[in-house]
C-alpha positions as CSV (number, residue, x, y, z in Angstrom):
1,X,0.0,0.0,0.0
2,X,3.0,2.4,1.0
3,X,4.3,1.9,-2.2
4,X,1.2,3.2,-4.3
5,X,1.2,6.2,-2.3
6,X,4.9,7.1,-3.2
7,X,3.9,6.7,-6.5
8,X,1.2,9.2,-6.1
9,X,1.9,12.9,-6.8
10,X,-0.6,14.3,-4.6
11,X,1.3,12.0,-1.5
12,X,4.4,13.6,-2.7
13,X,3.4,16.9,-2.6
14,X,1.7,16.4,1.4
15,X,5.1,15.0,2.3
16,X,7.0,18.0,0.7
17,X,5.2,20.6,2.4
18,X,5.1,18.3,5.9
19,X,8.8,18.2,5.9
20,X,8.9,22.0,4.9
21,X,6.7,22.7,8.0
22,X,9.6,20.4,10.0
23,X,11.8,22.1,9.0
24,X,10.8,25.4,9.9
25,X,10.2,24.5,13.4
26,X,13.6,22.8,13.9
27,X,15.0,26.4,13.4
28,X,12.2,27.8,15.3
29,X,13.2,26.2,17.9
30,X,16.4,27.0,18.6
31,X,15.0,30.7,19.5
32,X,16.7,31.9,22.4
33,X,14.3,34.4,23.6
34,X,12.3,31.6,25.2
35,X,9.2,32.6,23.7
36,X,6.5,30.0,24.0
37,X,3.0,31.4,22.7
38,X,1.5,29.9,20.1
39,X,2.2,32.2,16.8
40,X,5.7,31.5,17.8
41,X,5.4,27.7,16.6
42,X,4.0,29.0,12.9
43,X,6.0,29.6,9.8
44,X,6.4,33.4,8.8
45,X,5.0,34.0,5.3
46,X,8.4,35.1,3.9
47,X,9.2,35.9,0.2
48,X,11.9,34.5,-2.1
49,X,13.4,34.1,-5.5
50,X,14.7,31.8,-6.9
51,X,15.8,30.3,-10.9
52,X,15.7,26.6,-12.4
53,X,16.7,24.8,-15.6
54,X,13.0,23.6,-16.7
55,X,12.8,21.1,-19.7
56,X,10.6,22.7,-22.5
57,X,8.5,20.7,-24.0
58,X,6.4,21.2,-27.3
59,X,3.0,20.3,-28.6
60,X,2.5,19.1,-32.4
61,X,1.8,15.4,-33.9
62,X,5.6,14.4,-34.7
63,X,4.9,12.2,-37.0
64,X,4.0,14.7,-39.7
65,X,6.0,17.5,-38.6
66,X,9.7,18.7,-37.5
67,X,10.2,21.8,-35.5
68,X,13.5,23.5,-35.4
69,X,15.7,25.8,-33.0
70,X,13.7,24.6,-29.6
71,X,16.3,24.7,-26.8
72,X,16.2,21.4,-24.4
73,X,15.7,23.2,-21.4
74,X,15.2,26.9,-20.5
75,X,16.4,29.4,-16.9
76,X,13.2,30.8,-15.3
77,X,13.0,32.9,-12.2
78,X,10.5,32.2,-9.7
79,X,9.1,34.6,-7.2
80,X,6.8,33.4,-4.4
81,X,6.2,32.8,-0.8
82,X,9.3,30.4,0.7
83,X,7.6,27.7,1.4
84,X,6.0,27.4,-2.0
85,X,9.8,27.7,-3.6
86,X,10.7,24.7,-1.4
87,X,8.1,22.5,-2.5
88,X,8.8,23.1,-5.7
89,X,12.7,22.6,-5.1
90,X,11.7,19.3,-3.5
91,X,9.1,18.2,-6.4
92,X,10.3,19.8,-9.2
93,X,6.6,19.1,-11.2
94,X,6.7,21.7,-13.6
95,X,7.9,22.8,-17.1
96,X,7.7,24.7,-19.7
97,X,5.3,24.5,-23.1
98,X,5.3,25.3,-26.5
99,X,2.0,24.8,-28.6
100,X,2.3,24.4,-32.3
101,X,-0.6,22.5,-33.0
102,X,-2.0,24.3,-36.3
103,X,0.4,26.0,-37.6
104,X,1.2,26.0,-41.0
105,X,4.9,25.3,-42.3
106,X,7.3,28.2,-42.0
107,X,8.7,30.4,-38.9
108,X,6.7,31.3,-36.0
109,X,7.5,33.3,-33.2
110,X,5.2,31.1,-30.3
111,X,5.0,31.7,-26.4
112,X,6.7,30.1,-23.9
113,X,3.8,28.8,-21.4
114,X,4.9,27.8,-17.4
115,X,3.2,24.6,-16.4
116,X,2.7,23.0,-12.9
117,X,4.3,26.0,-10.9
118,X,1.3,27.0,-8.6
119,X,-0.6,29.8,-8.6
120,X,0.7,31.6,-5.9
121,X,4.3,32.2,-7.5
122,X,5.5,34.7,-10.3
123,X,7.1,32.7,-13.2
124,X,9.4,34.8,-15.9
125,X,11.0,32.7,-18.2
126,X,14.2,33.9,-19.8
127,X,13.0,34.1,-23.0
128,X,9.0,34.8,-23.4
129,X,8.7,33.8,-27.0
130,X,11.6,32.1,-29.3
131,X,11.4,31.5,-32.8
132,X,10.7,28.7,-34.4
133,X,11.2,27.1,-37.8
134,X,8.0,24.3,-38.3
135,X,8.5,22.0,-41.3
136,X,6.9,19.0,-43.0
137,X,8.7,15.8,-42.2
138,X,9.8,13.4,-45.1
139,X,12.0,10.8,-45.7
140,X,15.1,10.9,-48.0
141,X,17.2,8.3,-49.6
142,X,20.5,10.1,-50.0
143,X,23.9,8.3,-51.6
144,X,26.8,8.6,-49.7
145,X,30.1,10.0,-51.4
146,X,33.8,9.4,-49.9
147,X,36.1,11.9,-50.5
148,X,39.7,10.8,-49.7
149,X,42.1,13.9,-48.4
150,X,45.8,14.5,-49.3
151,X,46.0,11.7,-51.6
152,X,49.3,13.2,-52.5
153,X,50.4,12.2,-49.4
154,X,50.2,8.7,-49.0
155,X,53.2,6.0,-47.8
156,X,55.6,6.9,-51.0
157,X,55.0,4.3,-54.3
158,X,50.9,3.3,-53.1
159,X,48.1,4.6,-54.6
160,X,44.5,4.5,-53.1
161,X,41.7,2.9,-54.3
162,X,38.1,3.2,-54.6
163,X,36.5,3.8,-51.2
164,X,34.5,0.9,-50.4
165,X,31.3,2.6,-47.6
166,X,29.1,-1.0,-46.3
167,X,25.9,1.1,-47.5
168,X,25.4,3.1,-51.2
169,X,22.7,4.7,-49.5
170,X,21.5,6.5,-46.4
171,X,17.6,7.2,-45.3
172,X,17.5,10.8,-43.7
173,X,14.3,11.4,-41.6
174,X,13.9,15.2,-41.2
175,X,11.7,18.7,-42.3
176,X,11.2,18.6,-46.0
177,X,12.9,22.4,-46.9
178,X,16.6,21.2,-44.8
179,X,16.3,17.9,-46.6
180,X,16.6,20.0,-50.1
181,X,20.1,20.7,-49.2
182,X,20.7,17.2,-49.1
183,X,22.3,15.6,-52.1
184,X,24.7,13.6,-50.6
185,X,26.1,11.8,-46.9
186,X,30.0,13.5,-47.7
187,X,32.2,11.2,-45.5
188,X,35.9,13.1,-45.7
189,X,39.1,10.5,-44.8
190,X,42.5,11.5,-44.6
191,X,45.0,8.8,-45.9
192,X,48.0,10.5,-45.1
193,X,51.1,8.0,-44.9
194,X,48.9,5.1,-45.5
195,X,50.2,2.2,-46.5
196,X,47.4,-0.5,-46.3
197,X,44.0,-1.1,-47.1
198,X,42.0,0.0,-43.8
199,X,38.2,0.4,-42.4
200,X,36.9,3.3,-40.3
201,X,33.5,4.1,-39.1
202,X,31.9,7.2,-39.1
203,X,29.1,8.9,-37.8
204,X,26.1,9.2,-40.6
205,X,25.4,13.2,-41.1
206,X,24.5,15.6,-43.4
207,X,25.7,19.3,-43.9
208,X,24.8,22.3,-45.8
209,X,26.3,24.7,-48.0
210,X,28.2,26.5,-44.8
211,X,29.2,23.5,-43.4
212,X,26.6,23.4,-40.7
213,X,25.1,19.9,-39.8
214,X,21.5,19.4,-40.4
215,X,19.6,18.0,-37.8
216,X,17.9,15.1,-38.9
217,X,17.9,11.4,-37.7
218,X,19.7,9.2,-40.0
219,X,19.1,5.3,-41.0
220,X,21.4,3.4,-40.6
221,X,23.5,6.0,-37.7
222,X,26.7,4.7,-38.6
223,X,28.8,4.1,-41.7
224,X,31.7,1.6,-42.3
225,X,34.6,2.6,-45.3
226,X,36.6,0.3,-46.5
227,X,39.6,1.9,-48.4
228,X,42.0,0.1,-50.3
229,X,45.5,1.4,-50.5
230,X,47.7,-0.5,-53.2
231,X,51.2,-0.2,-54.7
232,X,51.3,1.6,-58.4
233,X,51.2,-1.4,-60.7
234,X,52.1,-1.8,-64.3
235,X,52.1,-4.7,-66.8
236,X,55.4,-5.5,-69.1
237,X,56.3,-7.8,-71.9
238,X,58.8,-10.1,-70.3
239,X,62.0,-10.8,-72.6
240,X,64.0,-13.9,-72.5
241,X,67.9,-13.9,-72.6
242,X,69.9,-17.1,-73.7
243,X,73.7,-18.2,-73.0
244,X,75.4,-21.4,-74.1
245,X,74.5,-23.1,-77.3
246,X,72.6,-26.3,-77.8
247,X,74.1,-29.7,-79.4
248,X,76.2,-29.4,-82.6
249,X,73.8,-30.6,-85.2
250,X,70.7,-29.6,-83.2
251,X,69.0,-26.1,-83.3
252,X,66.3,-23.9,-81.5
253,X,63.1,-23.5,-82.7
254,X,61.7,-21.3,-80.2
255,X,61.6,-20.1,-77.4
256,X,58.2,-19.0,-75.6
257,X,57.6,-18.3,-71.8
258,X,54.3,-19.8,-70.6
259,X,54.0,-16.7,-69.1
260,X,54.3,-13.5,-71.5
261,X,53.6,-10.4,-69.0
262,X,55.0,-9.1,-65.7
263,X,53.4,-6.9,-63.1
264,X,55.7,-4.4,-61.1
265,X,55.2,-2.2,-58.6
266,X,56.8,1.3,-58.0
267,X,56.0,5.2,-58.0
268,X,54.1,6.2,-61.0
269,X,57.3,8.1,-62.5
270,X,59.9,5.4,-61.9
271,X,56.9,2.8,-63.4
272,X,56.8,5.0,-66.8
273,X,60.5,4.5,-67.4
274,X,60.7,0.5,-67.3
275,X,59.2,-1.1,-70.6
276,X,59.7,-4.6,-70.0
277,X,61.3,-7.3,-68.3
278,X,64.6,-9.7,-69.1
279,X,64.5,-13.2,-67.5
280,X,68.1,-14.3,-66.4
281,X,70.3,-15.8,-68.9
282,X,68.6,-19.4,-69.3
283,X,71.7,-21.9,-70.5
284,X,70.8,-23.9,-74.2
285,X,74.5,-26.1,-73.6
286,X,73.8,-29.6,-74.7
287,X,70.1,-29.9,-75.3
288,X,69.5,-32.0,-77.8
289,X,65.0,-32.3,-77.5
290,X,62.3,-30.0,-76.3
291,X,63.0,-28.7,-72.6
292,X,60.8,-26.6,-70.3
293,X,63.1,-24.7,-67.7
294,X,62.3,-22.5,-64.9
295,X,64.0,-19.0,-64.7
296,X,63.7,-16.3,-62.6
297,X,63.2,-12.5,-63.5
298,X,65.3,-9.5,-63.4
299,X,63.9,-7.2,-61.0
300,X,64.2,-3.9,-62.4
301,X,66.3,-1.3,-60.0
302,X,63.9,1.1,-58.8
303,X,60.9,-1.1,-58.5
304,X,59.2,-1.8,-55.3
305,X,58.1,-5.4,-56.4
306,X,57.3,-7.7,-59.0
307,X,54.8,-10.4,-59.7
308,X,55.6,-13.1,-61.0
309,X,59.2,-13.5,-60.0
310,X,60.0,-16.5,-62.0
311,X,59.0,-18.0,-65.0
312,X,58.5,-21.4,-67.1
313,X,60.4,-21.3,-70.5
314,X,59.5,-23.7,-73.6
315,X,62.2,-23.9,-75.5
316,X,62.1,-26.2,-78.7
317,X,64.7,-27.9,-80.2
318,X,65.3,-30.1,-83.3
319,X,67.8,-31.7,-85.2
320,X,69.4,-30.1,-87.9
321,X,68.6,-31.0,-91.5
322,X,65.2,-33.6,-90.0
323,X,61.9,-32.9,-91.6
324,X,60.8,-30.5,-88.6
325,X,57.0,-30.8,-87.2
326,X,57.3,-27.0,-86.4
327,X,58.3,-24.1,-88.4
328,X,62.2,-22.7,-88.0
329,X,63.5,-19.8,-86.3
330,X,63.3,-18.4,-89.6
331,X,59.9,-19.0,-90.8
332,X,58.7,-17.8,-87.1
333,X,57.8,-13.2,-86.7
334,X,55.8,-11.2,-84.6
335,X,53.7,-8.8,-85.3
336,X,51.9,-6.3,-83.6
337,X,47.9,-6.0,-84.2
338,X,45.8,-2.9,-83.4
339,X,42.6,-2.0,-82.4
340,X,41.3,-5.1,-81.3
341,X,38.3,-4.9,-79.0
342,X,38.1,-5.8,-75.3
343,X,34.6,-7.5,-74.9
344,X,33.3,-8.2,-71.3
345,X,31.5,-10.7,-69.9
346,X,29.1,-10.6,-66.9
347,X,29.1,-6.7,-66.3
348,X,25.7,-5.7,-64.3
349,X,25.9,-2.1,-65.7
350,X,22.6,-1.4,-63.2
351,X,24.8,-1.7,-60.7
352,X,28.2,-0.3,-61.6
353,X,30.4,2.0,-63.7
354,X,33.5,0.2,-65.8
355,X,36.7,2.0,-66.4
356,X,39.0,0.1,-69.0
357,X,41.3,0.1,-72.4
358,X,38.0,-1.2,-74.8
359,X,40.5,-1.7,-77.6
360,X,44.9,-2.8,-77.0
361,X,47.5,-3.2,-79.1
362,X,48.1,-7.4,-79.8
363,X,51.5,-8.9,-80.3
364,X,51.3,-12.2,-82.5
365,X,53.7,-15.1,-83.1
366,X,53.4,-17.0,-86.1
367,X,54.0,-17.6,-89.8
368,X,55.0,-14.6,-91.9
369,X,53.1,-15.2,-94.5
370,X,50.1,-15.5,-92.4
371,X,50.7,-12.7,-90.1
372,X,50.4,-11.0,-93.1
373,X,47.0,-11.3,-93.8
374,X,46.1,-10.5,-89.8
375,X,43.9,-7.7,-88.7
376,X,42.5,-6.6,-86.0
377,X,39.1,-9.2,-86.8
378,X,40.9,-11.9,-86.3
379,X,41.6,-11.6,-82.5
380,X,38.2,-11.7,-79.6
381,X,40.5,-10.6,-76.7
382,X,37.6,-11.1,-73.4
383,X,37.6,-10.4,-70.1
384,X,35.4,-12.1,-66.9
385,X,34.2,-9.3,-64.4
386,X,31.2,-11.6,-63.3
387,X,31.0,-11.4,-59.4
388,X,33.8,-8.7,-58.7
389,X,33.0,-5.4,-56.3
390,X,33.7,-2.4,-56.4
391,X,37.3,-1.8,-57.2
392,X,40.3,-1.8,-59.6
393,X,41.2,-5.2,-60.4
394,X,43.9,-6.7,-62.7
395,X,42.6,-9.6,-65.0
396,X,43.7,-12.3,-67.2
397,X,42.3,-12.0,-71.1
398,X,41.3,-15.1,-72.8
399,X,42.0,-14.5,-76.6
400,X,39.9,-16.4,-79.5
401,X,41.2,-16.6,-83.4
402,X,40.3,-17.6,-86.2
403,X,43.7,-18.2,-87.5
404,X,46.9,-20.2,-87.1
405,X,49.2,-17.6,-84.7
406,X,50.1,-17.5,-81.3
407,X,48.8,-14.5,-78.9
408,X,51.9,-13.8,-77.1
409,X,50.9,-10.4,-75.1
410,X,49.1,-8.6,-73.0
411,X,47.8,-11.4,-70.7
412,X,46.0,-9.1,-68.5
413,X,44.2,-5.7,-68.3
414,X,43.2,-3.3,-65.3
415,X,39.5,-2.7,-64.8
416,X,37.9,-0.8,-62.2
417,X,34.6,-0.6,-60.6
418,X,32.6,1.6,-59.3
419,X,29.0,1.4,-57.9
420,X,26.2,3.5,-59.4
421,X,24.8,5.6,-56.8
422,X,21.1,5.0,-56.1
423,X,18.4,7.6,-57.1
424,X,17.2,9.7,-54.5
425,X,13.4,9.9,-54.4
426,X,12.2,12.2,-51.5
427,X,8.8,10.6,-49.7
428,X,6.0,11.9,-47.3
């Protein structure tokens, strides 16, 4: 039963003003002048002031509207009889309102109204009226848009990729004429001295044209960026260097690496001056039939890295003078072919943006009396993007002719990625 009554505000109020009286009478008596009639024992009406941080609340249906530049809580000064100023110190049941039921969309200057004070104290609020902006809420689907800072300043020979954020778009809640400023989430990320790819999360706002933050509530709050950092890459014919000689009476047909192209990695400038890369000398002494050797590559001076760092080498030999299977050294050219188109396969154009070479140069092995005859028509060079995210990625071609020649380079091509943002479409 006690515990109803504490839960009661009129109980609350009886005890406050019981322990009010108490109070008084404690310090009434400790009078010295031994007075002991009756008027003695009762509280002098005295008069006070006194000021409080009071939460403000307002009045309107929320779930159509947005009201703007409404402080939390506001300083009143209350004047009144003491005993009315400690009750309300004790209960602290009042507040203050703002009514913007009917109003139409715009600014308003509104009252402030006191509530729950008692009628027997003066209330002045610090501010009688404020000004108010009242709005029509909506809902906005907004795309959100990384911008990486002092790019020219990242770890020396990386490069930075696409920023990856977990969500294309963001769904801002908020009054319909703030919401026009809106046209994207900007998330700004400083990748000085980076030399990874890293993730940081962020906070989901908006800002407009000064800078300011919009207030608005935000779905989802929070924002994950995924930002790949990379080393400058570039793609090079690799060479192959011989020593030694094979068997007397035998001779080399060819010689072909499985693999025809090298990646290195490096600054951009030091990348522009290397054209291609030499395998070490591979030794021919003694063969005498068809050998596939291992070799590794010459690391060019001033790049960072290389991929692959060895290779596998077919190298053909025959014997002199035999009817020969192949053609000869001789009857063997390359050729360069240009023009020929890049065609992609699995590219869901809804949902990205493709950067890439959509025609390359082609260097042919074969005949040269059939290179001859070669054009660009004769070479589908394709490339697989089906699955891939957002990104720059470096990927293998797979090469289709119609004719007898060997495609001998590129082997692969750079493409890169990048999501399409979603259309914003503002709703009520």
């Amino acid at each position: 039963m006690f515990e109803k009554w504490f839960n009661e505000r009129w109980f609350l109020r009886i005890v406050a003003v019981a322990l009010a009286v108490m109070l008084y009478l404690m310090v009434a008596g400790s009078n010295t002048t031994g007075k002991s009639d009756a008027a003695s024992l009762l509280p002098i009406a005295g008069q006070g002031s006194t000021k409080f941080d009071v939460p403000v609340t307002v009045q309107y249906d929320e779930s159509q509207w947005v009201a703007y530049n409404i402080p939390n809580t506001m300083e009143v000064t209350v004047k009144g009889p003491s005993s009315s100023l400690t009750m309300l110190r004790l209960v602290q049941d009042f507040g203050l309102s703002i009514d913007l039921k009917g109003l139409d969309p715009g600014y308003h200057r509104v009252r402030v109204t006191p509530t729950g004070f008692g009628k027997d104290v003066e209330v002045t609020p610090k501010q009688q009226t404020i000004e108010v902006f009242f709005d029509k809420k909506i809902t906005k689907e907004v795309p959100v848009q990384v911008a990486l800072l002092n790019k020219n300043k990242i770890a020396e020979g990386y490069v930075a990729g696409e920023a990856q954020p977990n969500q294309q778009t963001v769904e801002v809640t908020g009054g319909a004429e703030k919401l026009q400023a809106i046209s994207a989430i900007q998330v700004p990320i400083d990748v000085t001295g980076r030399a990874e790819t890293f993730k940081e999360t962020f906070n989901a706002k908006a800002t407009d044209a000064n800078g300011n933050t919009i207030s608005a509530s935000y779905q989802p709050e929070q924002l994950e960026i995924t930002v790949p950092i990379y080393k400058e890459s570039k793609t090079v014919p690799i060479n192959v260097k011989t020593k030694d000689n094979v068997k007397k009476g035998y001779t080399v047909v060819k010689i072909v690496p499985v693999t025809t192209e090298a990646r290195l990695y490096g600054t951009k400038e030091e990348l522009e001056r290397i054209g291609s890369v030499d395998t070490e000398a591979v030794s021919l002494k003694g063969l005498t039939k068809t050998t596939e050797k291992t070799v590794k590559l010459v690391e060019p001076e001033n790049a960072t890295a290389m991929d692959p760092t060895q290779v596998t080498v077919n190298i053909v030999v025959e014997k002199e003078n035999a009817k020969s299977t192949t053609e000869t050294v001789e009857d063997r050219a390359e050729k360069t072919i240009p023009g020929v188109t890049v065609t992609l396969n699995g590219f869901d154009e809804s949902k990205y943006t493709i950067d890439y070479n959509q025609t390359m140069d082609v260097v042919v092995r074969g005949k040269e009396s059939d290179l001859a005859s070669i054009d660009a028509t004769d070479i589908k060079a394709v490339i697989d993007v089906t699955g891939l995210k957002e990104g720059t990625h470096g990927l293998p071609i797979s090469y289709q002719t119609s004719k007898a020649f060997d495609v001998l380079r590129p082997d692969n091509m750079d493409v890169t990625l990048k999501a399409v943002p979603r259309t914003s479409v503002p709703t009520n």
